[in-house]
C-alpha positions in Angstrom: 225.5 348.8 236.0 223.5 345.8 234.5 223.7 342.1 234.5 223.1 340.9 231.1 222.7 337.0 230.0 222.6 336.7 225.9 221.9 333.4 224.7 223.0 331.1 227.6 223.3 327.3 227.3 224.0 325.1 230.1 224.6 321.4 231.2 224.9 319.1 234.5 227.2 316.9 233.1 225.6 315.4 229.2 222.1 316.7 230.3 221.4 319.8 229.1 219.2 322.5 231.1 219.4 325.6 229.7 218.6 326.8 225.8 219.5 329.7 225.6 218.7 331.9 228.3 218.3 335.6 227.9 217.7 338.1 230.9 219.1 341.2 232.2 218.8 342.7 235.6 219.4 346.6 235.9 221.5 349.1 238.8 218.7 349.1 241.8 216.2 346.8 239.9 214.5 343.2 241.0 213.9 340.9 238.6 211.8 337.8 239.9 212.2 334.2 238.2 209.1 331.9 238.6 208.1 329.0 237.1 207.5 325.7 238.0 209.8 323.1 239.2 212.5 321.9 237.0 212.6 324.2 234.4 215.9 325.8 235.5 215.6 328.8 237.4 218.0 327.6 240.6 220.8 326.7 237.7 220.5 330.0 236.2 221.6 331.7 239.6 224.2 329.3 240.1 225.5 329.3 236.2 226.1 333.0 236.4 228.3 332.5 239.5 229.9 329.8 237.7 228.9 326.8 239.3 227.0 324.9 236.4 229.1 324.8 233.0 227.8 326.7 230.0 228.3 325.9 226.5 227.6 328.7 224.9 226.7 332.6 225.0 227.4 335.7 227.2 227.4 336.3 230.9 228.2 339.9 231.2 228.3 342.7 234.3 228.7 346.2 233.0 229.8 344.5 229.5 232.8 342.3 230.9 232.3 338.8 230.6 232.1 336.4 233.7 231.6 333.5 231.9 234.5 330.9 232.3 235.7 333.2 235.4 236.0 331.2 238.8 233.2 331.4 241.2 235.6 333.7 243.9 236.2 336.2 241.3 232.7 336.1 240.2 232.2 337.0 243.8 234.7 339.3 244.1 233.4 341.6 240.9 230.3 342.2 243.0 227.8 339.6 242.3 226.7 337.8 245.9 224.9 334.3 245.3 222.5 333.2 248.4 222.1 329.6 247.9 218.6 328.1 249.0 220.4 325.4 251.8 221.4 328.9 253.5 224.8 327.8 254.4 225.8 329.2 256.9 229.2 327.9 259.3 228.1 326.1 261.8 230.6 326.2 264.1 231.3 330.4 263.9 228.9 332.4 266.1 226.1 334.7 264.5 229.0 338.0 264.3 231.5 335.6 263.5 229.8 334.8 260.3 228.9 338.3 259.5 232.4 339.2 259.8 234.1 336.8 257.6 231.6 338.1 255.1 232.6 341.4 254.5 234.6 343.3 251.8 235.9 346.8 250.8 232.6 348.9 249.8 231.7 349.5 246.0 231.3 352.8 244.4 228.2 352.1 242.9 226.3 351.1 246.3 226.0 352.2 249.8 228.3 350.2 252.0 226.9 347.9 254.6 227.6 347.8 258.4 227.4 344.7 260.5 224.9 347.5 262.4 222.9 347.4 259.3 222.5 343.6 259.6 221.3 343.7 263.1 218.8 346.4 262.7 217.4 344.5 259.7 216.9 341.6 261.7 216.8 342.4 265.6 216.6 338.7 266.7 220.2 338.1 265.1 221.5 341.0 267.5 219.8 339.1 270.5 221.9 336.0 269.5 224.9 337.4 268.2 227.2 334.7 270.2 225.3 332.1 269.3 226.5 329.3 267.0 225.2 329.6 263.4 224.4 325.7 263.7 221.9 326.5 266.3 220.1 328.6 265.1 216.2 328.2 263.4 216.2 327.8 259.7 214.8 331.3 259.5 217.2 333.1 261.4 219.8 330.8 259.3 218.1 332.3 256.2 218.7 335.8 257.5 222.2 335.3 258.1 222.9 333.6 255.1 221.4 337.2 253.3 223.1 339.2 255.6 226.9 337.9 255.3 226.3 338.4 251.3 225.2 341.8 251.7 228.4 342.4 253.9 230.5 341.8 250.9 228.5 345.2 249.5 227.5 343.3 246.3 226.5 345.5 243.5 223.9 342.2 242.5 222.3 340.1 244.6 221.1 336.4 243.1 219.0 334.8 245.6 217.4 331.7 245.8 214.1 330.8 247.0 214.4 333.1 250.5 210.9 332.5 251.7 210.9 328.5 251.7 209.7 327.0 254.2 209.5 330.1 256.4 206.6 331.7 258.5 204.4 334.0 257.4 206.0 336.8 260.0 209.9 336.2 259.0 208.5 336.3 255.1 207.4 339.3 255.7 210.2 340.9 257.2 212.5 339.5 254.7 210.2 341.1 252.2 210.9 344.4 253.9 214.6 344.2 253.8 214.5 343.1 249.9 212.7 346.3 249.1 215.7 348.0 251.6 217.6 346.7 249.7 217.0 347.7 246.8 216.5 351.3 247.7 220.1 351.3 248.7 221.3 350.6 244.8 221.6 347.1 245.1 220.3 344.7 242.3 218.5 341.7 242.8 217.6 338.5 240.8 215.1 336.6 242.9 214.0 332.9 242.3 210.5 332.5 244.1 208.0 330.1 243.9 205.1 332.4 245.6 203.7 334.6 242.8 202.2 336.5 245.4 205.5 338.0 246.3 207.3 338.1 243.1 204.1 340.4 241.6 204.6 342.5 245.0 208.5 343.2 245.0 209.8 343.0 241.8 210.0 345.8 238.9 210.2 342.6 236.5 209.2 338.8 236.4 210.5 336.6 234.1 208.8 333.2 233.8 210.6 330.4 232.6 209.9 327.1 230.8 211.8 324.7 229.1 214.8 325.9 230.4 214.4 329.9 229.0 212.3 332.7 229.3 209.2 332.6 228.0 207.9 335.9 229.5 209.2 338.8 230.7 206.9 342.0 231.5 206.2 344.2 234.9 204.1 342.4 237.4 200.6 344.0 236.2 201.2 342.3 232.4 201.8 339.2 234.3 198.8 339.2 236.6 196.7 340.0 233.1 198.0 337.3 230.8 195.9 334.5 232.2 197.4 332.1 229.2 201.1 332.6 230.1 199.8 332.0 233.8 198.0 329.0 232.7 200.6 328.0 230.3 203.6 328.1 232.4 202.4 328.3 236.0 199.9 326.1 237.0 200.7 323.5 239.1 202.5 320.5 236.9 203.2 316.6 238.2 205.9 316.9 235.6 209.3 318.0 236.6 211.5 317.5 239.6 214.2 320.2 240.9 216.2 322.5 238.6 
């Protein structure tokens, strides 16, 4: 299967943030988006789920096109969006949320097993009856992950995972990406550490001016000091995207 964007364009409301936007993220592959803030990485992710508006191209999984599709059946075809604000319901214990997150298993992939969950992350075993509200922003992160995977997504698009996380829970979560991945699941990242995207991805994509601008494995990037100094040194320019 393949995730395929051809020439997408969109807007929050009359401001437009993406010109034309071409990616594609292969069966069992990670493809890492970096750049720096503002230039429209986050509203990629959330455009192909169909949460921003686009204007114009193609938004295709395994040739059928998603866009103007409804977020839920976005979902539902086997794309799983983890937001950054790890949302996570508050009120539900830690199996509760699992639970409401799971779905019939795909062909394509391995199926997932609440069991899975809990061996990838042992502390969310220890607090299974715990209220999602209480817990640390890490373990939040973790669940947010796992009640996507539940739904045995063919893709996974997720969104800044390491933010604001110690060094220990980054590096566990960097374990379970590349888990992941082994298991046939896709994965578009968005990560602001180049550190990690160079060390997990098969491809990075860097970004500017709301498109790509680069796109090669990890060893092209780290050799192309002018695309690095170019697009990824640190800018005062440029709020959130």
């Amino acid at each position: 299967m393949t995730l395929e964007l051809r020439d997408v364009h969109a807007r929050y409301g009359k401001s437009r943030v993406l010109h034309g936007v071409d990616l594609s993220v292969e069966h069992g592959t990670i493809v890492t988006l970096i750049g720096r803030n503002g230039v429209g990485r986050s509203t990629t992710l959330k455009t192909i789920v169909g949460m921003v508006e686009t204007n114009r191209g193609s938004i295709l999984l395994d040739g059928c096109e998603q866009r103007g599709r409804r977020t839920f059946e976005i979902v539902r075809s086997g794309i799983a969006y983890v937001p950054e604000e790890r949302l996570v319901f508050d009120n539900l214990t830690v199996e509760e949320n699992l639970v409401l997150g799971m779905q019939k298993p795909r062909a394509e992939c391995a199926a997932w097993s609440v069991s899975d969950m809990y061996a990838f992350f042992p502390s969310l075993l220890e607090r299974r009856n715990a209220l999602a509200g209480r817990l640390s922003g890490g373990e939040q992160q973790m669940l947010t992950i796992c009640r996507s995977l539940l739904g045995n997504p063919s893709f996974m698009l997720v969104d800044e995972p390491t933010e604001g996380l110690a060094p220990l829970i980054v590096q566990r979560l960097v374990d379970v990406i590349r888990e992941i991945r082994s298991r046939g699941v896709a994965m578009l990242l968005v990560e602001q550490k180049m550190t990690i995207a160079l060390d997990v991805s098969d491809r990075v994509d860097v970004m500017g001016h709301g498109r790509i601008v680069f796109s090669g494995s990890p060893d092209a990037l780290r050799n192309d000091t002018e695309v690095q100094r170019r697009w990824l040194e640190v800018s005062d320019s440029g709020s959130g995207d």
